[in-house]
LOZA-901969 format. One record per residue (C-alpha): residue number from 0; z, y, x; residue in one letter. Coordinates in nm, 2 decimals. Layout:
[pt NUM [Z Y X] "A"]
...
// end
This chain:
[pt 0 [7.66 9.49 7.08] "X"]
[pt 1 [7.77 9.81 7.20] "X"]
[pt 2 [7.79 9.82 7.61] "X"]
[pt 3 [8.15 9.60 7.69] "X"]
[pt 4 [8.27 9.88 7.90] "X"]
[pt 5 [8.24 10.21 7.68] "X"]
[pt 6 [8.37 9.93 7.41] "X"]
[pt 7 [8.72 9.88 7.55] "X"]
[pt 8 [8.74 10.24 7.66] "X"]
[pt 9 [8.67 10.35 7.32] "X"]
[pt 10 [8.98 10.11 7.18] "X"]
[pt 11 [9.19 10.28 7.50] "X"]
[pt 12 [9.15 10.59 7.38] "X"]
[pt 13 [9.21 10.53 7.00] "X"]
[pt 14 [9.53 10.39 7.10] "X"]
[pt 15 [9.65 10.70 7.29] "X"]
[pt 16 [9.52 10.91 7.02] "X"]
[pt 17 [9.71 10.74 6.70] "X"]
[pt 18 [10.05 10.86 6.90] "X"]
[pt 19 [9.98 11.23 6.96] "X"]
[pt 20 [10.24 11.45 6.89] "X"]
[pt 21 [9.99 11.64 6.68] "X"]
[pt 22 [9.95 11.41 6.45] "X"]
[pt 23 [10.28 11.23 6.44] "X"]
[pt 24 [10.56 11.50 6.48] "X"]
[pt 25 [10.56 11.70 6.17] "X"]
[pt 26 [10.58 11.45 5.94] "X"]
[pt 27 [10.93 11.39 6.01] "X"]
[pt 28 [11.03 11.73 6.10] "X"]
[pt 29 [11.38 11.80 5.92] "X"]
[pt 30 [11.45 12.12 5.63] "X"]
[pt 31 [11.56 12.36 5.79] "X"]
[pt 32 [11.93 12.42 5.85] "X"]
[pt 33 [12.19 12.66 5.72] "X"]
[pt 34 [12.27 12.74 6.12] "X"]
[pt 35 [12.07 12.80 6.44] "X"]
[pt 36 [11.80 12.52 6.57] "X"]
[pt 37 [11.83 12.42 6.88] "X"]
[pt 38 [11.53 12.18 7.08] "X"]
[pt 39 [11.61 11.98 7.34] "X"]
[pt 40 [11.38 11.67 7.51] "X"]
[pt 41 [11.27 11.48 7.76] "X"]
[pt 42 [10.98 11.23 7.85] "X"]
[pt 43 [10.60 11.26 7.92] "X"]
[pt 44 [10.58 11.34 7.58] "X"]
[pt 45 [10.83 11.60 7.49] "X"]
[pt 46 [10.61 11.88 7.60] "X"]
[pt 47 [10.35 11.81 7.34] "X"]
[pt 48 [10.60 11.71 7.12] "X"]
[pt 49 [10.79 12.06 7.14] "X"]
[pt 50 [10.42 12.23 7.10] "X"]
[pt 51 [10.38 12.04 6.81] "X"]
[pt 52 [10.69 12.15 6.65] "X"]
[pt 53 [10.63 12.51 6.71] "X"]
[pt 54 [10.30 12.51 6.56] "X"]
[pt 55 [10.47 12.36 6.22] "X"]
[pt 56 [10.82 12.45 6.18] "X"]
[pt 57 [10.85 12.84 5.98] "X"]
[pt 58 [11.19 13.03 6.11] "X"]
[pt 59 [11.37 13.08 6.44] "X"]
[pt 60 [11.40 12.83 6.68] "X"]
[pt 61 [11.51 12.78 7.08] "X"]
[pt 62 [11.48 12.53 7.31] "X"]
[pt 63 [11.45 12.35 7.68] "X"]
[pt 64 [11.26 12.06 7.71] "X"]
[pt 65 [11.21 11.86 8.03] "X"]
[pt 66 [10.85 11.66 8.10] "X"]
[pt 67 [10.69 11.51 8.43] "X"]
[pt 68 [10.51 11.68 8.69] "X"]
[pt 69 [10.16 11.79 8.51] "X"]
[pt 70 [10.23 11.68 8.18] "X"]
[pt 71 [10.34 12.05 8.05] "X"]
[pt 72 [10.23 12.21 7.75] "X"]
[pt 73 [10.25 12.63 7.74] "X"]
[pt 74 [10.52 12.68 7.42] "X"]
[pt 75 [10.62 13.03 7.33] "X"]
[pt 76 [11.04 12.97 7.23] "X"]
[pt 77 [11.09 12.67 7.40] "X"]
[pt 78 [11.13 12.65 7.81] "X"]
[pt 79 [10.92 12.39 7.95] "X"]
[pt 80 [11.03 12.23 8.27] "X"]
[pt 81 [10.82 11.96 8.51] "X"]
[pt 82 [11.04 11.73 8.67] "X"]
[pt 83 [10.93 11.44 8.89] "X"]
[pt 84 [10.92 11.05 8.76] "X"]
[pt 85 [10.99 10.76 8.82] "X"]
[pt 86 [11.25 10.89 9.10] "X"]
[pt 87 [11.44 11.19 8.99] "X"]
[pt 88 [11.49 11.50 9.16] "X"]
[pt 89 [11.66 11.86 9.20] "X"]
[pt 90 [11.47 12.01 8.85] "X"]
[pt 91 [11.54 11.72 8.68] "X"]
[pt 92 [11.90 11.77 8.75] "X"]
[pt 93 [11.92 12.13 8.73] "X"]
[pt 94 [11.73 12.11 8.35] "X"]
[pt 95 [12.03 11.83 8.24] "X"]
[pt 96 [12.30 12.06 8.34] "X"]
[pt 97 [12.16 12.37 8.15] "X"]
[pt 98 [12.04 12.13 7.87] "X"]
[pt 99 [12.47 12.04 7.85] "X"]
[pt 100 [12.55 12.37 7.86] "X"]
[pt 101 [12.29 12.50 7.56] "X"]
[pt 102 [12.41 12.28 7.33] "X"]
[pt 103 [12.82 12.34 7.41] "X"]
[pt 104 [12.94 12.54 7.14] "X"]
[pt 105 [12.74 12.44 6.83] "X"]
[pt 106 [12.91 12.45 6.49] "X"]
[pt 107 [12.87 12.21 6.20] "X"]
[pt 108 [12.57 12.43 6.01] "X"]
[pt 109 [12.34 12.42 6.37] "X"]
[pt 110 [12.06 12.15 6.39] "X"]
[pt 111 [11.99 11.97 6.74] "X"]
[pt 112 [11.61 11.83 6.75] "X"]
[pt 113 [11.57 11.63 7.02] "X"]
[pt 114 [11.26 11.51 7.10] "X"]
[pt 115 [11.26 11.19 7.31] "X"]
[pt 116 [10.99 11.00 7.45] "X"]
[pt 117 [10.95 10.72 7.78] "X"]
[pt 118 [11.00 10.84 8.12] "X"]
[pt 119 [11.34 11.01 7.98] "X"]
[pt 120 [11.55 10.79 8.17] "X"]
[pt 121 [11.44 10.95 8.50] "X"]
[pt 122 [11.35 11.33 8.41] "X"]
[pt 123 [11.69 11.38 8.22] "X"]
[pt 124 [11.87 11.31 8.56] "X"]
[pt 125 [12.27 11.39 8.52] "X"]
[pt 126 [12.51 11.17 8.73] "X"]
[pt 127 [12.85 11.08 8.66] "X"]
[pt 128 [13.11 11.26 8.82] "X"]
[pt 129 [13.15 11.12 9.16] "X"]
[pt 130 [12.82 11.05 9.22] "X"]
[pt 131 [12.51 11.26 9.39] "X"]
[pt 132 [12.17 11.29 9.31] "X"]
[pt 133 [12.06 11.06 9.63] "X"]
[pt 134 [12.28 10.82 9.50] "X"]
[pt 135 [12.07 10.80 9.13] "X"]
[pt 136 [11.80 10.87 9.34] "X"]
[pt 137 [11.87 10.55 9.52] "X"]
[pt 138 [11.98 10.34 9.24] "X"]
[pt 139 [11.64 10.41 9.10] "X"]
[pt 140 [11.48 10.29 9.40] "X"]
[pt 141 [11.63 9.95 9.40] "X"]
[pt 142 [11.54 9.91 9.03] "X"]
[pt 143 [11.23 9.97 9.07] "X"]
[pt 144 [11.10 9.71 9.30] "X"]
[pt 145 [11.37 9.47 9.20] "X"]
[pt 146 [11.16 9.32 8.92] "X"]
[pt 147 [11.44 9.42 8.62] "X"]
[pt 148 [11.29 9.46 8.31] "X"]
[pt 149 [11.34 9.79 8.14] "X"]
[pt 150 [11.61 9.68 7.92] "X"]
[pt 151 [11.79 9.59 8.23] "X"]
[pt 152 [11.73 9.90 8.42] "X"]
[pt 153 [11.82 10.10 8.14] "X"]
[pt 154 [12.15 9.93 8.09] "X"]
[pt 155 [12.25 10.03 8.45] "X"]
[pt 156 [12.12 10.39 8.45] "X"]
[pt 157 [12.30 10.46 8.09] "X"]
[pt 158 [12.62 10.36 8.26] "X"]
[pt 159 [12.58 10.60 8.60] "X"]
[pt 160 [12.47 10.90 8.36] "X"]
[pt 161 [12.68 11.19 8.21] "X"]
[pt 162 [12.39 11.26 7.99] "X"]
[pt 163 [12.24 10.92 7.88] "X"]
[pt 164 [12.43 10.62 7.64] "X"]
[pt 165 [12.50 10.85 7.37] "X"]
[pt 166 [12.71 11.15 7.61] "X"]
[pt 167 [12.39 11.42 7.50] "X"]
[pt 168 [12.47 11.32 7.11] "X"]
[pt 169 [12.81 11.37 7.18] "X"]
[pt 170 [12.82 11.74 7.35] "X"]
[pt 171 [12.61 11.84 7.07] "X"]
[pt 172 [12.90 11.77 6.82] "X"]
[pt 173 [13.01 11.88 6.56] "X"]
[pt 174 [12.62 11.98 6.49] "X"]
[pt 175 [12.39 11.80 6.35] "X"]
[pt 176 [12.14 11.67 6.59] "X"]
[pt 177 [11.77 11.44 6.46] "X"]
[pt 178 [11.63 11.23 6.71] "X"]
[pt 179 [11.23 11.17 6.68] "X"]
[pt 180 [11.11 10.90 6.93] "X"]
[pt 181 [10.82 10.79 7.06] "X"]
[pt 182 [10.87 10.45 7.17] "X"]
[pt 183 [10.78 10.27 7.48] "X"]
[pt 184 [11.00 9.97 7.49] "X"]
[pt 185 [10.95 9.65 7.36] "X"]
[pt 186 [11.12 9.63 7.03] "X"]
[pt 187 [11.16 10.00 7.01] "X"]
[pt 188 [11.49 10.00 7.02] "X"]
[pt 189 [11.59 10.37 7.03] "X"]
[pt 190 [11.88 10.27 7.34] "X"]
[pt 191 [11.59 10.18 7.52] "X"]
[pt 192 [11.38 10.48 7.52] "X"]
[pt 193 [11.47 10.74 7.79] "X"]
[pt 194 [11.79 10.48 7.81] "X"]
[pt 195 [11.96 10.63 7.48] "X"]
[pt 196 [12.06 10.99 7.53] "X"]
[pt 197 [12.14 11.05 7.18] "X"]
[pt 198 [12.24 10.71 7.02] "X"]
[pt 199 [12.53 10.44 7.08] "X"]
[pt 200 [12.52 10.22 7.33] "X"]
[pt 201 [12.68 9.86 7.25] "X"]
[pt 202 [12.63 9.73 7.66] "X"]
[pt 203 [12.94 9.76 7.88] "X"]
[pt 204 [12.95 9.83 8.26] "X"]
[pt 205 [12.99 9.46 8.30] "X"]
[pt 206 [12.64 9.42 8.18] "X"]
[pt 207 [12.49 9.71 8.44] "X"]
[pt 208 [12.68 9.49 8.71] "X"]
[pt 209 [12.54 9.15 8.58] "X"]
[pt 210 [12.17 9.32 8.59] "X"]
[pt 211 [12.28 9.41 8.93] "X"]
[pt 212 [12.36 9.06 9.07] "X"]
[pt 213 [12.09 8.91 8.88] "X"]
[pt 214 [11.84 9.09 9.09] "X"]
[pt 215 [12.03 9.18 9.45] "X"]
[pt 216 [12.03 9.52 9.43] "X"]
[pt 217 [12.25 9.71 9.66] "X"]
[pt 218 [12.39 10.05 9.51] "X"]
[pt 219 [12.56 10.32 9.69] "X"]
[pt 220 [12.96 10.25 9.68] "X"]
[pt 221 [13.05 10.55 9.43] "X"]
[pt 222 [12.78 10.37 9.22] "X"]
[pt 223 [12.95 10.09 9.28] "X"]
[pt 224 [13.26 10.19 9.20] "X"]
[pt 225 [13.17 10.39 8.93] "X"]
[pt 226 [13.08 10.03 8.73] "X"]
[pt 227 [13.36 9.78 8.85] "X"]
[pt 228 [13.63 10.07 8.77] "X"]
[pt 229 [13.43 10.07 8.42] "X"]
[pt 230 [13.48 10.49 8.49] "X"]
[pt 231 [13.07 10.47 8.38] "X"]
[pt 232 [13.14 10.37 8.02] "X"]
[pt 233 [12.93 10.47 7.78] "X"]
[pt 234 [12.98 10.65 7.40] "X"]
[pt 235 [13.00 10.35 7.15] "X"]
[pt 236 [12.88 10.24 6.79] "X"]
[pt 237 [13.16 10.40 6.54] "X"]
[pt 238 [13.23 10.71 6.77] "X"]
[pt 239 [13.30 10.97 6.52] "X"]
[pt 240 [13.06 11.23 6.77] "X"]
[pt 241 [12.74 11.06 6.64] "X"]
[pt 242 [12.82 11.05 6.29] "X"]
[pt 243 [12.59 11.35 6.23] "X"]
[pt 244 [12.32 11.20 6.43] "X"]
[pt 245 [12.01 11.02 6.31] "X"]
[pt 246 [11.66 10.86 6.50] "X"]
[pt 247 [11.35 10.88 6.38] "X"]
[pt 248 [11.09 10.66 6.54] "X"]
[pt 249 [10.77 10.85 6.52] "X"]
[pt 250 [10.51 10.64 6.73] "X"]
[pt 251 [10.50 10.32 6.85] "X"]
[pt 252 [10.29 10.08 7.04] "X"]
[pt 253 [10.23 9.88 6.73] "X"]
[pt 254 [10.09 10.18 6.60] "X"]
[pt 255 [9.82 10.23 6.89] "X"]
[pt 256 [9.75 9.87 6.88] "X"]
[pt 257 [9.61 9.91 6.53] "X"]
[pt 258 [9.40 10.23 6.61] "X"]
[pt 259 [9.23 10.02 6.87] "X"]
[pt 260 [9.20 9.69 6.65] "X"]
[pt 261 [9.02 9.95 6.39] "X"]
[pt 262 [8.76 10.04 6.67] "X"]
[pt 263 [8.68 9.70 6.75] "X"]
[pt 264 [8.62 9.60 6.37] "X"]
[pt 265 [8.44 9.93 6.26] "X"]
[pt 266 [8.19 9.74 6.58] "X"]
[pt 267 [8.19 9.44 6.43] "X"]
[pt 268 [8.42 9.24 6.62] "X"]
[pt 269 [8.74 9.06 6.50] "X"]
[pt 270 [9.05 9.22 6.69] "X"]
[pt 271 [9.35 9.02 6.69] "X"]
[pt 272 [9.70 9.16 6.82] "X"]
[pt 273 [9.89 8.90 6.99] "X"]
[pt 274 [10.23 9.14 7.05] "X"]
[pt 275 [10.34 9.49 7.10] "X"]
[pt 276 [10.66 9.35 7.32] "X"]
[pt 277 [10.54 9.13 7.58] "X"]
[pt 278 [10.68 9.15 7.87] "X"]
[pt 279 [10.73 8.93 8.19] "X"]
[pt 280 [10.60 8.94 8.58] "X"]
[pt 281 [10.29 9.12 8.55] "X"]
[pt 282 [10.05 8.89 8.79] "X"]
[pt 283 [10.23 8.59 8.55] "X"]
[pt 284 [10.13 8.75 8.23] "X"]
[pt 285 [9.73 8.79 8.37] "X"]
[pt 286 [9.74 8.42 8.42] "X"]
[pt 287 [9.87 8.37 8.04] "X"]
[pt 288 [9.62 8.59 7.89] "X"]
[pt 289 [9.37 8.49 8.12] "X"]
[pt 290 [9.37 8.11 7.99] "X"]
[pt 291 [9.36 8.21 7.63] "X"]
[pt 292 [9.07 8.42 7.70] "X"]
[pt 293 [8.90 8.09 7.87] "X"]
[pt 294 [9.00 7.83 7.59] "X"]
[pt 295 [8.83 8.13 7.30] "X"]
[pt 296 [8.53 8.11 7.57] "X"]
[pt 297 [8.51 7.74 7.64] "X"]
[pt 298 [8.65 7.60 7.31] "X"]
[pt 299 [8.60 7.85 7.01] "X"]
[pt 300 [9.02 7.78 6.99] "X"]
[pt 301 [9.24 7.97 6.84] "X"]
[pt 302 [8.95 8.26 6.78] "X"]
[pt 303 [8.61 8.25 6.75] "X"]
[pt 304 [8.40 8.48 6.95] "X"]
[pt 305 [8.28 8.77 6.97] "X"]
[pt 306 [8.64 8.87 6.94] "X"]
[pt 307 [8.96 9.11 7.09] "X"]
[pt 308 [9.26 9.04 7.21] "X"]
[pt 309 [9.50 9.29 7.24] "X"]
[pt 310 [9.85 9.35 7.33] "X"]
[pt 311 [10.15 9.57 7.47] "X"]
[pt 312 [10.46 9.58 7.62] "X"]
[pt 313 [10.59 9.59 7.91] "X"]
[pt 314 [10.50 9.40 8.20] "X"]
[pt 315 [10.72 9.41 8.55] "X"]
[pt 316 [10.63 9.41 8.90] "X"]
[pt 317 [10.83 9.30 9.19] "X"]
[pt 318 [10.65 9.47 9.48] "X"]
[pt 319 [10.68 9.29 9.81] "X"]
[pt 320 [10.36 9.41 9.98] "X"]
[pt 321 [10.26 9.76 10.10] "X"]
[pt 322 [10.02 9.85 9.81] "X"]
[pt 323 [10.10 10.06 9.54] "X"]
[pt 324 [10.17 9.88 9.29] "X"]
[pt 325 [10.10 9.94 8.88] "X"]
[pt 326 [10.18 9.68 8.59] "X"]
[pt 327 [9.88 9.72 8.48] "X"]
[pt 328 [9.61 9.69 8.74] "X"]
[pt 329 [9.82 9.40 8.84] "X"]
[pt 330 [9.80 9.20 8.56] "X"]
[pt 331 [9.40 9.27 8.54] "X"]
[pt 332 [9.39 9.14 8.91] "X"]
[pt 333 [9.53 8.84 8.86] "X"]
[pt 334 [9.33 8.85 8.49] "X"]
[pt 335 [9.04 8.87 8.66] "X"]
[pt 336 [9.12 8.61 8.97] "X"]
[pt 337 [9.20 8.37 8.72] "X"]
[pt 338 [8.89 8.39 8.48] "X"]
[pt 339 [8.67 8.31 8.78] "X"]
[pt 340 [8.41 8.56 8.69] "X"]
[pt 341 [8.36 8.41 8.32] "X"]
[pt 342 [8.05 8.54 8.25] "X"]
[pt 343 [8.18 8.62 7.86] "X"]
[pt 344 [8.49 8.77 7.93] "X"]
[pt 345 [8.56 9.15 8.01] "X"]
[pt 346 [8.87 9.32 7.99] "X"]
[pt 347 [9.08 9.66 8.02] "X"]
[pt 348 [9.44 9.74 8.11] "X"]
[pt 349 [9.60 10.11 8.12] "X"]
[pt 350 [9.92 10.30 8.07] "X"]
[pt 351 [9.92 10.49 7.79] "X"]
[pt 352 [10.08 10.78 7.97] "X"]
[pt 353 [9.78 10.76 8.16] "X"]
[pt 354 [10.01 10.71 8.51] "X"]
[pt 355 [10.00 10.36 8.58] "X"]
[pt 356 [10.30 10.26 8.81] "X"]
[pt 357 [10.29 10.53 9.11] "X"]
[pt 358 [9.94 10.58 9.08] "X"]
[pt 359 [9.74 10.90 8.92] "X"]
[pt 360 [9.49 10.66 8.79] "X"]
[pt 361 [9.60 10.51 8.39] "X"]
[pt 362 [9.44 10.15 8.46] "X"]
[pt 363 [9.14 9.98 8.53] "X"]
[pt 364 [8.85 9.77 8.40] "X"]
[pt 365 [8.73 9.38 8.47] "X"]
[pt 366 [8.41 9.24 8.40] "X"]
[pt 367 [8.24 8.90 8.52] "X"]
[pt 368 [8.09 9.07 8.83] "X"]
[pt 369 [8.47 9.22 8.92] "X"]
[pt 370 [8.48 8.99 9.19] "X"]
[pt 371 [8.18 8.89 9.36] "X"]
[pt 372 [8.12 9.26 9.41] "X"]
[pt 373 [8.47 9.30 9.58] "X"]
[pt 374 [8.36 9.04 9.83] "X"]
[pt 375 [8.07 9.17 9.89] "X"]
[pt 376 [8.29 9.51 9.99] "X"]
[pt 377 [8.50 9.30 10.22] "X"]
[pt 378 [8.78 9.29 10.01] "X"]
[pt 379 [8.98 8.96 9.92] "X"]
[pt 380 [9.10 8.95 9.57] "X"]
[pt 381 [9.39 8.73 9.63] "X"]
[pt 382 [9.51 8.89 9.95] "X"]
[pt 383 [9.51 9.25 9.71] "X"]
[pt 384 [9.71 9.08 9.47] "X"]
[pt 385 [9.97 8.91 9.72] "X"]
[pt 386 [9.95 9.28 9.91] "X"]
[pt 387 [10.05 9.48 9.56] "X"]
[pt 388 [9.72 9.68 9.61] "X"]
[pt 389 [9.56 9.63 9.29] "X"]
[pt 390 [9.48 10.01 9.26] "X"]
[pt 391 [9.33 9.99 9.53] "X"]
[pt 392 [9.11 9.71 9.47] "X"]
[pt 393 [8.95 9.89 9.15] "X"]
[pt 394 [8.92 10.22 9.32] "X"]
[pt 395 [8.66 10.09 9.56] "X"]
[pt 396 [8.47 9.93 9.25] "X"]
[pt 397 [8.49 10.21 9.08] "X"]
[pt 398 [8.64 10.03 8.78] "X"]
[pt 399 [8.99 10.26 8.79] "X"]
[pt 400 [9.03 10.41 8.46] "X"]
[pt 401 [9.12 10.80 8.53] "X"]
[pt 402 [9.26 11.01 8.18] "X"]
[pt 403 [9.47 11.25 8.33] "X"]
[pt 404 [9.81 11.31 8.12] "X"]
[pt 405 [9.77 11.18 7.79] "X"]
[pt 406 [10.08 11.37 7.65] "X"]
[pt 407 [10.20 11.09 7.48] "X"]
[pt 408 [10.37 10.69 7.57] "X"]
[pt 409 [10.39 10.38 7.42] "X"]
[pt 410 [10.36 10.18 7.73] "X"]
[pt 411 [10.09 9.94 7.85] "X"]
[pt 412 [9.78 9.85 7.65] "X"]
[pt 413 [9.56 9.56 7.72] "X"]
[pt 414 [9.19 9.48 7.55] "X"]
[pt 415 [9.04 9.15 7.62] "X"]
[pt 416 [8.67 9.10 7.49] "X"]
[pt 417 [8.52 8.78 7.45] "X"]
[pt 418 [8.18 8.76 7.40] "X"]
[pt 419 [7.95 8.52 7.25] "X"]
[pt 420 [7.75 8.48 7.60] "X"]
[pt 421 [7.68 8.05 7.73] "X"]
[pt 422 [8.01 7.98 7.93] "X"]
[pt 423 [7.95 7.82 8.27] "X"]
[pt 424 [7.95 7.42 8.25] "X"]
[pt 425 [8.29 7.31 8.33] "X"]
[pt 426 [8.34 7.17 8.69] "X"]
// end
């Protein structure tokens, strides 16, 4: 067998590839329309994803596009701006406003592409009138160490947006306007990704609030307000502003899933995908995955090994200590913790954006030594986990998993390998 690490790294990297905008936007480009086209986006992917579409689409287009700090791609027609994520800020704000105003004004014959991928939901940063951009700046805050899973967070940003729940979709009328997504979320429900800009939203303001009692999160008072008054409503299914518009789902995490299964079996090894949706606290999930992983090891149940485990989603953290955090890392932490240094069991965890939580580094890497050699650094597995710190327990092992900007999402990916090796007696 192939060395374990350059293994998993090799499915990592298949997964990210099989959702390039390269490859998957012009497929599903539209004909071309009688009017003007217009582009419009935002997400860590939208940059590559208006490249994409210049290099295949034959006629005159324009375009602004909004993308995170460093995830840019030069386009000659359409403006690229680098906003920061997860917590908005001014150029986030500013590109919104202009990205309103370019699309005021278009007649029934013009084409709106939008080009939508995760990390929308912060970049495309408009507040509803009332409220300031330290209040969404807030509001984001709170969410984001509350635990709330990204359904929930995106129900209450959608509701304290002008631009998201459908509003973009809306300004654009009476134009048509085509939608292609890459998907992040669990389910890939288009509402979901970049919290809807362009598509109906069914949730009320009385969900946003529920999410907000659920998880004690305090909000500025115009946020406040903005939900109880129900002033933050959102453009519904059956509006007759969205009747021209259409979603395309383009890229999923299903899809990268399946590129890396392929890698493992073109080595020889059985791959089997447990889920593309699963989501939960992310030290909680480790433990799950961890105790299949064992019973494959110990028992030969449900799998035989050698074999691959893989999944996605979207795992939450709710950070309590003063590390930095990142879904992923934690859940191979407490992986790793709970596997006990199994000597048959190796594994590998990583944002597909290649930014894992707060963090420049995508994920990391676990094998059976992960832990012995942290304690022989001085460092305490269990108090890195409790602390949030998970980066920084891989950095000093050298195990962090560094891509740069991938130019695409479709959320978390996680490779378990379980090899054939003699497990430890049972104690």
């Amino acid at each position: 067998m192939e060395n374990h690490r350059d293994l998993l790294r090799r499915m990592f990297d298949a997964a990210i590839d099989a959702a390039q905008p390269s490859r998957c936007v012009p497929a599903h480009l539209p004909p071309r329309p009688r009017g003007r086209l217009v582009v419009i986006g935002a997400g860590k992917a939208s940059a590559a994803m208006a490249r994409a579409v210049e290099d295949h689409w034959e006629g005159a287009l324009s375009g602004l596009v909004v993308t995170r700090y460093g995830h840019g791609v030069p386009c000659d027609r359409i403006e690229i701006v680098e906003a920061a994520h997860p917590v908005p800020d001014a150029a986030g704000l500013r590109t919104a406003g202009r990205m309103l105003e370019r699309v005021a004004g278009l007649g029934p014959d013009d084409l709106v592409l939008c080009l939508i991928s995760g990390g929308g939901s912060a970049l495309l940063t408009q507040p509803i009138e009332g409220l300031t951009l330290e209040d969404k700046q807030a509001v984001n805050h709170g969410l984001l160490r509350s635990g709330a899973g990204i359904r929930e967070m995106n129900c209450v940003r959608r509701h304290l947006s002008a631009i998201k729940g459908g509003r973009l979709a809306a300004a654009c009328h009476p134009a048509r306007v085509v939608t292609l997504l890459i998907s992040d979320v669990p389910g890939d429900d288009p509402i979901d990704v970049a919290s809807g800009p362009t598509v109906a939203d069914p949730t009320r303001c009385s969900d946003a609030l529920d999410v907000i009692r659920r998880y004690g999160i305090e909000l500025p008072p115009a946020a406040l307000e903005a939900l109880t008054s129900g002033r933050g409503e959102t453009v519904k299914p059956g509006d007759a502003r969205l009747r021209k518009a259409e979603t395309r789902v383009i890229a999923t995490p299903q899809m990268a899933l399946e590129a890396a299964a392929a890698v493992a079996g073109n080595a020889g090894i059985p791959a089997h995908i447990l889920g593309d949706s699963i989501e939960g606290e992310a030290k909680d999930v480790g433990k799950v995955m961890a105790g299949i992983a064992l019973q494959i090891a110990r028992h030969r149940q449900p799998f035989e090994p050698p074999c691959v485990l893989l999944s996605g989603g979207e795992t939450t953290v709710t950070v309590r200590g003063p590390g930095r955090g990142g879904r992923n890392v934690e859940f191979l932490l407490s992986f790793a913790i709970t596997v006990e240094g199994h000597p048959g069991i190796y594994a590998l965890a990583g944002d597909t954006d290649g930014v894992d939580g707060l963090d420049e580094a995508a994920g990391a890497y676990a094998a059976p030594d992960s832990l012995a050699r942290a304690w022989r650094l001085g460092i305490k597995p269990g108090a890195s986990l409790a602390n949030n710190d998970a980066h920084g327990f891989f950095e000093a092992l050298g195990d962090a998993v560094v891509t740069g900007p991938t130019l695409t999402n479709v959320n978390d990916f996680r490779a378990i390998l379980i090899t054939e090796e003699v497990a430890r007696p049972c104690m």
